[in-house]
DODODO-991604 format. One record per residue: z negated, x negated, y of N, C-alpha, C in turn; chain; residue number from 1; residue in three letters. Coordinates in Angstrom, 2 decimals. Each point is the difference from the previous one (the first is absolute). Layout:
BEGIN
<r><n_up>Z</n_up><n_east>X</n_east><n_north>Y</n_north><ca_up>Z</ca_up><ca_east>X</ca_east><ca_north>Y</ca_north><c_up>Z</c_up><c_east>X</c_east><c_north>Y</c_north><unit>A</unit><pos>NUM</pos><code>ALA</code></r>
...
//
This chain:
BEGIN
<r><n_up>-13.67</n_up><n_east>-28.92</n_east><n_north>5.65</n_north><ca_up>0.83</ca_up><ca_east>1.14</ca_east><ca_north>0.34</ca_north><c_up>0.11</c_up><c_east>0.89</c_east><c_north>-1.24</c_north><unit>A</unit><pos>1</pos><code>UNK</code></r>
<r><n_up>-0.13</n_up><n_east>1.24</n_east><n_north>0.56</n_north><ca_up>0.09</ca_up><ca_east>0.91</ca_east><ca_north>-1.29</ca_north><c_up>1.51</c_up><c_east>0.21</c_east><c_north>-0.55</c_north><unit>A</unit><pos>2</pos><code>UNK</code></r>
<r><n_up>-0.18</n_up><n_east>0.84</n_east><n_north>-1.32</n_north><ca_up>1.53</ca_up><ca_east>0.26</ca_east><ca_north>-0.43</ca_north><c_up>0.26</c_up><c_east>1.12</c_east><c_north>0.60</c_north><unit>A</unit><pos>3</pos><code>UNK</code></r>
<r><n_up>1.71</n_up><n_east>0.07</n_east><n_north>0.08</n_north><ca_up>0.10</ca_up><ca_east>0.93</ca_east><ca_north>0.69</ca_north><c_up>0.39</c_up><c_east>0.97</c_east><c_north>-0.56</c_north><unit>A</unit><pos>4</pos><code>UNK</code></r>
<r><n_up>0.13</n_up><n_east>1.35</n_east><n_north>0.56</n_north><ca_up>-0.54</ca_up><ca_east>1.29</ca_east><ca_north>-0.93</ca_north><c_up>1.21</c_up><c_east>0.35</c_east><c_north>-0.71</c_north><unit>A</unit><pos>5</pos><code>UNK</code></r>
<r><n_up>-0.11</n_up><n_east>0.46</n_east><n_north>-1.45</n_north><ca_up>1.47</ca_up><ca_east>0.05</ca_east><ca_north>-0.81</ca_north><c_up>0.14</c_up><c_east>1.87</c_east><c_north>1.02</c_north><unit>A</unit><pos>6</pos><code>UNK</code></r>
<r><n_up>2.04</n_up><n_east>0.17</n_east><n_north>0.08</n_north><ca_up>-0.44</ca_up><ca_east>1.46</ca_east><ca_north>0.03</ca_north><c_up>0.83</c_up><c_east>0.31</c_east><c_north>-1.16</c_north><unit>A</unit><pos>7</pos><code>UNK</code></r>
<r><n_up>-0.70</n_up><n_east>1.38</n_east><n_north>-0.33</n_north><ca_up>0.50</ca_up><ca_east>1.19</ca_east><ca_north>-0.84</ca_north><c_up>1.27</c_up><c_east>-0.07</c_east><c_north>-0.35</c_north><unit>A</unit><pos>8</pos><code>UNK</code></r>
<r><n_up>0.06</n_up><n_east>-0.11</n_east><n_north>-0.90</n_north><ca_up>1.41</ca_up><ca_east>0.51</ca_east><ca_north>-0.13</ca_north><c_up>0.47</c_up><c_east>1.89</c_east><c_north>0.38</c_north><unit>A</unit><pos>9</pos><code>UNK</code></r>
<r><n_up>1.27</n_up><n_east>0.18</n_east><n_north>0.25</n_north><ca_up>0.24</ca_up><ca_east>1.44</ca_east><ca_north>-0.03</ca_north><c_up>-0.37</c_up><c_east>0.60</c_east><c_north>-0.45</c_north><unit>A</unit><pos>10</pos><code>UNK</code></r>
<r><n_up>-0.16</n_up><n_east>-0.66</n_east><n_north>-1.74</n_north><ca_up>0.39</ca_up><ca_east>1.03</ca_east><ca_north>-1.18</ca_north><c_up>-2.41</c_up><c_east>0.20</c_east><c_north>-0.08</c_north><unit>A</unit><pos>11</pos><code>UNK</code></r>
<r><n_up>-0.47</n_up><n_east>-0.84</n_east><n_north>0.48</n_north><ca_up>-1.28</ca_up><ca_east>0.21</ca_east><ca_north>-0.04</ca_north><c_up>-0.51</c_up><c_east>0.48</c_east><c_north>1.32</c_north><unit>A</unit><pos>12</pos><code>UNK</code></r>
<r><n_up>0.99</n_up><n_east>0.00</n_east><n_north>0.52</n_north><ca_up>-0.51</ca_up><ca_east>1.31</ca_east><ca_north>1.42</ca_north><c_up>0.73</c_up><c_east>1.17</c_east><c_north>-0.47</c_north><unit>A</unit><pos>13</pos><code>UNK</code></r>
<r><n_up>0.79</n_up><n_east>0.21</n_east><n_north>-0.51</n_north><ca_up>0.38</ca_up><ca_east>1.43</ca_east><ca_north>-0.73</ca_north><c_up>-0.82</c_up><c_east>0.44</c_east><c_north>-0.75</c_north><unit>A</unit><pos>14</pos><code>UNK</code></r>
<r><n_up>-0.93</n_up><n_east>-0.58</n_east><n_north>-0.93</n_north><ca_up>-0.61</ca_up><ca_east>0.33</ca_east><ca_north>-0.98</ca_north><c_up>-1.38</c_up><c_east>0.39</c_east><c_north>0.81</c_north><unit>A</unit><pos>15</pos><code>UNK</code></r>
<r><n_up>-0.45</n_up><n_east>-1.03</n_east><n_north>1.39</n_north><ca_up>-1.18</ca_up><ca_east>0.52</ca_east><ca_north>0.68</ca_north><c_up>0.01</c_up><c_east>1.79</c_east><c_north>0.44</c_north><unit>A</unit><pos>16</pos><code>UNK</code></r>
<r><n_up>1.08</n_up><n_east>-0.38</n_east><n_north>0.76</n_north><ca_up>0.67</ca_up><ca_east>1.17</ca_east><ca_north>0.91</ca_north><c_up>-0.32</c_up><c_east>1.47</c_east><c_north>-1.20</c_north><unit>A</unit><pos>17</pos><code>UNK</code></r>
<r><n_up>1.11</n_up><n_east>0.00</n_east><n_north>-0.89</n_north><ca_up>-0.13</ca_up><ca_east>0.80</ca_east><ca_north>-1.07</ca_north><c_up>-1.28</c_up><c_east>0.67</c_east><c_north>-0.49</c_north><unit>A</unit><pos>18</pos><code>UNK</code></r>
<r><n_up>-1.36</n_up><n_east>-1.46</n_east><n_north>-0.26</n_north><ca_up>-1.12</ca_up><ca_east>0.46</ca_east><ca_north>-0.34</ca_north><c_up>-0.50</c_up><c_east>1.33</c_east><c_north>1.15</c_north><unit>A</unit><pos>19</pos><code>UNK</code></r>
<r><n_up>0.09</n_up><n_east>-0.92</n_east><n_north>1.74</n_north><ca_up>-0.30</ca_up><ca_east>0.96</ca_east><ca_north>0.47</ca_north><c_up>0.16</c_up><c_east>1.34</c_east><c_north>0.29</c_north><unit>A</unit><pos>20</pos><code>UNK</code></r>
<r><n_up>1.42</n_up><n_east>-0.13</n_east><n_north>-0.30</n_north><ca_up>0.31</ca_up><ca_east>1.24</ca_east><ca_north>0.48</ca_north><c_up>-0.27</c_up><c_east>1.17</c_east><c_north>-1.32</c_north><unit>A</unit><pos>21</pos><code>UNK</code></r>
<r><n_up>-0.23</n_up><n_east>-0.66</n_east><n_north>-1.22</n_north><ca_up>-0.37</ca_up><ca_east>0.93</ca_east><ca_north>-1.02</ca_north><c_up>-0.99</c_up><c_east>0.76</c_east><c_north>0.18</c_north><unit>A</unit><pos>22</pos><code>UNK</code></r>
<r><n_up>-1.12</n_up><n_east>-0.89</n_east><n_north>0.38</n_north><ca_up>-1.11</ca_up><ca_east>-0.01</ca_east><ca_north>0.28</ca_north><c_up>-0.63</c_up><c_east>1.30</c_east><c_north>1.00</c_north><unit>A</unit><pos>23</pos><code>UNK</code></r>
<r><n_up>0.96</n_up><n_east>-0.22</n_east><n_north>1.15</n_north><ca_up>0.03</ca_up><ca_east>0.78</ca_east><ca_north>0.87</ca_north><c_up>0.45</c_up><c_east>1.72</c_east><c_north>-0.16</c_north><unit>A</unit><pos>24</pos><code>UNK</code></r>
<r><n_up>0.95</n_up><n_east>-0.68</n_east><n_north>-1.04</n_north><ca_up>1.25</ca_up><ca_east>1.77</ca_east><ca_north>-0.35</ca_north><c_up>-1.09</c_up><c_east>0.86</c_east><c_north>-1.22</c_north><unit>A</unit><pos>25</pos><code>UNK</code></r>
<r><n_up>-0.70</n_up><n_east>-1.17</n_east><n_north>-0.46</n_north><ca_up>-1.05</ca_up><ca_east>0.50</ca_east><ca_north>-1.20</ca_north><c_up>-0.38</c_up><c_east>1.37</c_east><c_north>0.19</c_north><unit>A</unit><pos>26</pos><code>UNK</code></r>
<r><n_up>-0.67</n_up><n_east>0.04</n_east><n_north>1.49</n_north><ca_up>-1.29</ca_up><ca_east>0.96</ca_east><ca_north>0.25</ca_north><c_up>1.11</c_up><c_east>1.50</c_east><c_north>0.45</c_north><unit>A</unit><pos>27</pos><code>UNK</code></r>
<r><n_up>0.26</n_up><n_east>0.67</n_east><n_north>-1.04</n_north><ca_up>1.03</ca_up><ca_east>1.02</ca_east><ca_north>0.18</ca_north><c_up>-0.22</c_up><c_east>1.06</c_east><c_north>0.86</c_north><unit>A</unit><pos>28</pos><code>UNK</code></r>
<r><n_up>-1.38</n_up><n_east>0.12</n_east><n_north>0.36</n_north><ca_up>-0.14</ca_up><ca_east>1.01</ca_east><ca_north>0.90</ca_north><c_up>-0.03</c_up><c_east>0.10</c_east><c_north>1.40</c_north><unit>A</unit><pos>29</pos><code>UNK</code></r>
<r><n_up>0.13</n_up><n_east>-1.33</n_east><n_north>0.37</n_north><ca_up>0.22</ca_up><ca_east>-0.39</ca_east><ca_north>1.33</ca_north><c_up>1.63</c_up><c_east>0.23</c_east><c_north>0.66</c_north><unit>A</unit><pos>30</pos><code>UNK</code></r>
<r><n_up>0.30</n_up><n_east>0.19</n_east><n_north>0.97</n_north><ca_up>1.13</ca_up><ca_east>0.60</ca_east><ca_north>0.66</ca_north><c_up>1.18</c_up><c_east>-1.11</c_east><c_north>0.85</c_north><unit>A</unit><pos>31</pos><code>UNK</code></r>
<r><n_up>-1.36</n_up><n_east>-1.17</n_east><n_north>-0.01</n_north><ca_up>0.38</ca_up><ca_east>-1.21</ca_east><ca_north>0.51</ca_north><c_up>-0.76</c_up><c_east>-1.10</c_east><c_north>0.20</c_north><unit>A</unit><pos>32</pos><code>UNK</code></r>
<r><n_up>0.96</n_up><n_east>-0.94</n_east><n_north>-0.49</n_north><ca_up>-0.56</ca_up><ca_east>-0.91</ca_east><ca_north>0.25</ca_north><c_up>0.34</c_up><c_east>-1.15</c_east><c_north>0.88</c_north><unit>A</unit><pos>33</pos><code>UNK</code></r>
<r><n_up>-0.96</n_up><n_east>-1.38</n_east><n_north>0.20</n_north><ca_up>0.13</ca_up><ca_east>-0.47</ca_east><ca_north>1.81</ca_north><c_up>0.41</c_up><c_east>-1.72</c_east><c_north>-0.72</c_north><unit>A</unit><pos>34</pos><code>UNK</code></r>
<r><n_up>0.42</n_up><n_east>-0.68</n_east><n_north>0.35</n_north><ca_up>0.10</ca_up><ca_east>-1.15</ca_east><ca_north>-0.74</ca_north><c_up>-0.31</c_up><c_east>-0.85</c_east><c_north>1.50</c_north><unit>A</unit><pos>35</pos><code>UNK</code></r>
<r><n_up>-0.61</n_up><n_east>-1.50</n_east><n_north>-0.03</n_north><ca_up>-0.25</ca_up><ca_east>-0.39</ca_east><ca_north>0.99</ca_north><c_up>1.45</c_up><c_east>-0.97</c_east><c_north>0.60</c_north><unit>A</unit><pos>36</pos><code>UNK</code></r>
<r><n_up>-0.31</n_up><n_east>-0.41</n_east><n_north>0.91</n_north><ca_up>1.36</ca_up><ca_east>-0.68</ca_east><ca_north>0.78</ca_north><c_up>0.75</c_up><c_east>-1.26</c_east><c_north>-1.12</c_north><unit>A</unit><pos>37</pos><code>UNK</code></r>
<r><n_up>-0.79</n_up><n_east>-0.74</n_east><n_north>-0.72</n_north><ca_up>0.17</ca_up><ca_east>-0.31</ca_east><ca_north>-0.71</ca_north><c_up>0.61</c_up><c_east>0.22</c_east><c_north>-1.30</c_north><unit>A</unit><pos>38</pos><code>UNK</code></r>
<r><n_up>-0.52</n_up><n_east>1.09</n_east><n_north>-0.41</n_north><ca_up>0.81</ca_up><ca_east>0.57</ca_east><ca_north>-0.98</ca_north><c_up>1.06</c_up><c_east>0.45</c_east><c_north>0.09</c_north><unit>A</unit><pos>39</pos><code>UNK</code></r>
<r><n_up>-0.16</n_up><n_east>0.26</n_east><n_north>1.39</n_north><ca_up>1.97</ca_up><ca_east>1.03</ca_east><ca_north>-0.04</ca_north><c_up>0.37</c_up><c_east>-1.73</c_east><c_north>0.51</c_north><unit>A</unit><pos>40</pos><code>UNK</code></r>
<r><n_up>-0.15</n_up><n_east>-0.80</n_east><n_north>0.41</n_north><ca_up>0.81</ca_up><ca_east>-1.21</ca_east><ca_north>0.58</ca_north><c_up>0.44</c_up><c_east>-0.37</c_east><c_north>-1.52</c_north><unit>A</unit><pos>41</pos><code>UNK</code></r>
<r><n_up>-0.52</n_up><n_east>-0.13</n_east><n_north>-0.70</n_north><ca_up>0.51</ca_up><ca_east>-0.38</ca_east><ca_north>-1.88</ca_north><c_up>0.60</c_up><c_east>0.75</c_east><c_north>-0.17</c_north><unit>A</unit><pos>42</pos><code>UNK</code></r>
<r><n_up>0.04</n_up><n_east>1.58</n_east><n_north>0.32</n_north><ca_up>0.50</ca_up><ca_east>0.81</ca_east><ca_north>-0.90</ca_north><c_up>1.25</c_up><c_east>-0.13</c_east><c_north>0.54</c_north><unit>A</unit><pos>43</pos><code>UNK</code></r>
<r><n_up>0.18</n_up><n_east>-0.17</n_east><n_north>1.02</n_north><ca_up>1.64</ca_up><ca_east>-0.08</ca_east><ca_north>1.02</ca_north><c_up>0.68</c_up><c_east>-1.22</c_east><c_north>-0.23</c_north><unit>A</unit><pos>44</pos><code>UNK</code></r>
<r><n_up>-0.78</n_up><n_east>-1.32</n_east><n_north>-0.28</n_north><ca_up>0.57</ca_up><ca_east>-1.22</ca_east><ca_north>-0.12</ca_north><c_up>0.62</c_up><c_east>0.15</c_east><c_north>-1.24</c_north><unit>A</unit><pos>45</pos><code>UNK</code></r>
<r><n_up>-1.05</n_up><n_east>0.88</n_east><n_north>-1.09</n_north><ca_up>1.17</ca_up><ca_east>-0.53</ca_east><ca_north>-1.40</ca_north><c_up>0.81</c_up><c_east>1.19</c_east><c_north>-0.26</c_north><unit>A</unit><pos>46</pos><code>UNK</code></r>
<r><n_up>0.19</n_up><n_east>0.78</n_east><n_north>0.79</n_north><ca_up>0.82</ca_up><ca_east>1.34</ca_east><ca_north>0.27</ca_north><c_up>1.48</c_up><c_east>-0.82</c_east><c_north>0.84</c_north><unit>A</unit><pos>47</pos><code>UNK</code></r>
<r><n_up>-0.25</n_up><n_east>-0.92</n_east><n_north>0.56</n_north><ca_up>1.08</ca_up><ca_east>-0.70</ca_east><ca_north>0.43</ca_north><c_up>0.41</c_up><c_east>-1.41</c_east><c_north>-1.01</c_north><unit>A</unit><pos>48</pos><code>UNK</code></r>
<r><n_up>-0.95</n_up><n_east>-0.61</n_east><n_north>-0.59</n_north><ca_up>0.73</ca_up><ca_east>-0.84</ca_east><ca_north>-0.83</ca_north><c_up>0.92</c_up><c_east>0.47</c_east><c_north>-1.23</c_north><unit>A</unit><pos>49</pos><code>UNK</code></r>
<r><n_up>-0.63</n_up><n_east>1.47</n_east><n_north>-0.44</n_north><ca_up>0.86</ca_up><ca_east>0.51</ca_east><ca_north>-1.14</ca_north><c_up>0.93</c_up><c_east>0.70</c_east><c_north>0.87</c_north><unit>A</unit><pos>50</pos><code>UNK</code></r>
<r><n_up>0.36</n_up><n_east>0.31</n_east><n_north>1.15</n_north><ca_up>1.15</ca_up><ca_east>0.19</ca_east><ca_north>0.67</ca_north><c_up>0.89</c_up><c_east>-0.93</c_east><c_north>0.31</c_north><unit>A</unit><pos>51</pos><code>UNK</code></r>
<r><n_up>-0.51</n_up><n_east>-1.04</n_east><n_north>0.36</n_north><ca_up>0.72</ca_up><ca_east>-1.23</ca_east><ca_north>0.23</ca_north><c_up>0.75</c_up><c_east>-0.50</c_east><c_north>-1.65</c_north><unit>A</unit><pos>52</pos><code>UNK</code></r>
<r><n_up>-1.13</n_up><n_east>-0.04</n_east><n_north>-0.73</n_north><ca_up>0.62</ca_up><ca_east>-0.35</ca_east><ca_north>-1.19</ca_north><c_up>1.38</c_up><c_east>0.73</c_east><c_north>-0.61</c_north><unit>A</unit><pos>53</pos><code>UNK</code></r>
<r><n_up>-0.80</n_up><n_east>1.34</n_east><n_north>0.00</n_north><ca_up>1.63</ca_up><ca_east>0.95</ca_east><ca_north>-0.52</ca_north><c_up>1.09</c_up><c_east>-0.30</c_east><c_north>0.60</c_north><unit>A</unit><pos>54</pos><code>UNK</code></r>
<r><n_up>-0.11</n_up><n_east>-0.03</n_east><n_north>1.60</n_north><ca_up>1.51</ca_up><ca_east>-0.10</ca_east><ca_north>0.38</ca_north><c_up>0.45</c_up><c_east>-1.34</c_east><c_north>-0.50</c_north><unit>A</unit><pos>55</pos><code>UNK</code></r>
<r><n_up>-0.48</n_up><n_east>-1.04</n_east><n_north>-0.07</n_north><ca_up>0.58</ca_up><ca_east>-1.17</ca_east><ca_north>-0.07</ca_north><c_up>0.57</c_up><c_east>0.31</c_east><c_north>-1.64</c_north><unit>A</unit><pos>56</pos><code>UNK</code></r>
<r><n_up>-1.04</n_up><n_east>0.45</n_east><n_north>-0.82</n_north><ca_up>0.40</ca_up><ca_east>0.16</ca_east><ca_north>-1.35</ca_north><c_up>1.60</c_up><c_east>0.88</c_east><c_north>0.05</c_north><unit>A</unit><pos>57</pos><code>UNK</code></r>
<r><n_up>-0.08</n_up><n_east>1.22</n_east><n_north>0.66</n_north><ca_up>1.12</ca_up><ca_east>0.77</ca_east><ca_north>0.16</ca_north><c_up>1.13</c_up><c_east>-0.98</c_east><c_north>0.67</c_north><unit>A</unit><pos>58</pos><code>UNK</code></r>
<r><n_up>-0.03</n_up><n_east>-0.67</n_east><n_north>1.18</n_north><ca_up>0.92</ca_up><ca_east>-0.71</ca_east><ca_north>0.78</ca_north><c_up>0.87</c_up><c_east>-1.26</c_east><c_north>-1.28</c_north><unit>A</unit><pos>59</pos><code>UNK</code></r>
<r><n_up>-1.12</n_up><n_east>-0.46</n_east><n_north>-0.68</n_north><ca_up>0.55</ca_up><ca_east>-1.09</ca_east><ca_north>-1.20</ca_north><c_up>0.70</c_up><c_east>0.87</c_east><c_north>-1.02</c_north><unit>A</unit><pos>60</pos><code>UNK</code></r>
<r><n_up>-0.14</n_up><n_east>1.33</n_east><n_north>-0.25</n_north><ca_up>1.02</ca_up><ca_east>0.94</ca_east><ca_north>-1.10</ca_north><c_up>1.14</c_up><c_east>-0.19</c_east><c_north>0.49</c_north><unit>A</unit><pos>61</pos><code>UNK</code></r>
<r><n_up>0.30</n_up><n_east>0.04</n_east><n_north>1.38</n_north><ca_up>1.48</ca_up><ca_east>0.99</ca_east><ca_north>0.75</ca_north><c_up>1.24</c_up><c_east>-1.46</c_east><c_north>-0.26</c_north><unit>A</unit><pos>62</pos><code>UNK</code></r>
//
């Protein structure tokens, strides 16, 4: 039986995400750009964990 697959941490899907989207924002003359289903599914997941995170961070201040 094989091992089973490590995943990513956040902070190294942030850093993927990031590459891409640099990557993408690079080419300045373009008007837009298309990211695949995938990419926006990352880009939304850790758009909600650092949402999730803040509030809880904010909720533990009060």
């Amino acid at each position: 039986m094989t091992d089973p697959q490590m995943m990513p941490s956040a902070l190294q899907v942030a850093h993927a995400m990031a590459q891409v989207l640099r990557t993408k924002l690079a080419v300045f003359d373009a008007e837009e750009i298309v990211l695949t289903r995938e990419e926006a599914a990352l880009c939304l997941g850790l758009a909600e964990g650092v949402s999730e995170h803040l509030d809880k961070d904010e909720r533990a201040a009060d």
